[in-house]
N, C-alpha and C positions, 0 to 999 in steps of 0.2 A: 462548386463547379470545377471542371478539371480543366488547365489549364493545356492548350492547344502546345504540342509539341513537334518539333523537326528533325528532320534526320538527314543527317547528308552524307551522300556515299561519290568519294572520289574516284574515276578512273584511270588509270595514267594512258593517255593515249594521244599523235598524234595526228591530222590532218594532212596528207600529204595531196599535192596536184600530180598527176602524171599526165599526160598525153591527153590534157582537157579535162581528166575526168578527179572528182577527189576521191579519196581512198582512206580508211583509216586502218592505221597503224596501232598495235598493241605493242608494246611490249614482251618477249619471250620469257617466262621464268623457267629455268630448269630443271626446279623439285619441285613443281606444280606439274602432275601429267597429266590435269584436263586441260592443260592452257596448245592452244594448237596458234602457231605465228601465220600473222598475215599474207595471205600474197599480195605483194607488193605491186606486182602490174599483169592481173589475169589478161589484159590485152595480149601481151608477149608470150604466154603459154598456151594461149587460143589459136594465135599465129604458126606457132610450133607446130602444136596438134593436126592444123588445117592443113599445114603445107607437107608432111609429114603422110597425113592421109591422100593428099593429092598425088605423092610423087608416088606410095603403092598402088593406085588407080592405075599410073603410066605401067609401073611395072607389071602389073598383072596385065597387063593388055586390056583392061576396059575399054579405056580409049588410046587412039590411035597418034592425037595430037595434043599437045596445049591447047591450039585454037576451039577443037572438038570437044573439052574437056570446059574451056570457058565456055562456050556456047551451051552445055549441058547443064553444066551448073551455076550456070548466069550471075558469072563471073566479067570483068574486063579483063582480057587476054592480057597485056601489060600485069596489070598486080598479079595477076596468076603468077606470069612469069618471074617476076618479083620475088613473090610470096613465094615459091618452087627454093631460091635460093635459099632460104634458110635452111634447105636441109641439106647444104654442103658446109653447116657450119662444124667444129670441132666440136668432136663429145662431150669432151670436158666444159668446155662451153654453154652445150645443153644442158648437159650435167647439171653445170650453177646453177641455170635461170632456174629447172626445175625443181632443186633443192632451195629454191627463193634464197640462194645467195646472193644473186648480182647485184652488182653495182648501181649507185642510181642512173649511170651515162649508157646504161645496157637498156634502151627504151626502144619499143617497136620501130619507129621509125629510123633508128640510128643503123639498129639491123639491117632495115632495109633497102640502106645506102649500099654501094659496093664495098666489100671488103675482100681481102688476099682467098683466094681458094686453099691456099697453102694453111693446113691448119697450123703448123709451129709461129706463121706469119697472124696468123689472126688476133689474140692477145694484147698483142703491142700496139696493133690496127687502129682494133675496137677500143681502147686506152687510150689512146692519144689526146684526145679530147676529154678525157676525165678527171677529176679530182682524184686526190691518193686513196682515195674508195674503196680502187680496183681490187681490192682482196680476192674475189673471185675468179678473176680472167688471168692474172699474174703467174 
């Protein structure tokens, strides 16, 4: 009879929380090109996306108002306008999130808060409250 065998395969990876939700994290290898790095908080590039699509909406003239635009896309007027803010963030900024550089303290919510319009001002802002992380926002 043959004897039952096992195998065990490790993968380095971990558990991260963000904004309620857990997430797993891989690790990046550099000389491995099928390894593709996690995004770390698709909430925050969906936000991007949304508010980004909303504010061409305004510009094109679809609609005429925030209000008009919430009420179309049965939105609350409030996060609308909220969510509209992210796209006065700095490039470079976008930049990061969307190259899943940022920081852990660069969470949807945190965006959400007010920050300086002034982009040289935004940086130091959005940091203030973070850990020496910030490699992205610096």
């Amino acid at each position: 009879m043959m004897e039952a065998t096992s195998i065990t395969v490790r993968v380095p990876l971990k558990i991260r929380r963000q904004s309620g939700r857990k997430t797993v994290v891989t690790p990046v290898q550099r000389d491995d090109a099928a390894t593709v790095p996690t995004l770390s908080n698709p909430a925050l590039v969906k936000a991007l996306a949304r508010a980004f699509r909303y504010q061409r909406l305004l510009d094109e003239g679809r609609y005429a108002s925030i209000s008009e635009m919430a009420t179309a896309e049965r939105i609350e007027r409030g996060y609308l306008g909220t969510l509209l803010r992210l796209t006065l963030l700095a490039p470079d900024i976008v930049e990061v999130i969307l190259n899943r550089q940022q920081p852990d303290n660069a969470t949807l919510p945190r965006l959400l808060a007010p920050f300086p319009i002034d982009w040289s001002a935004q940086p130091s802002a959005l940091a203030t409250d973070a850990a020496p992380s910030c490699r992205g926002l610096d």
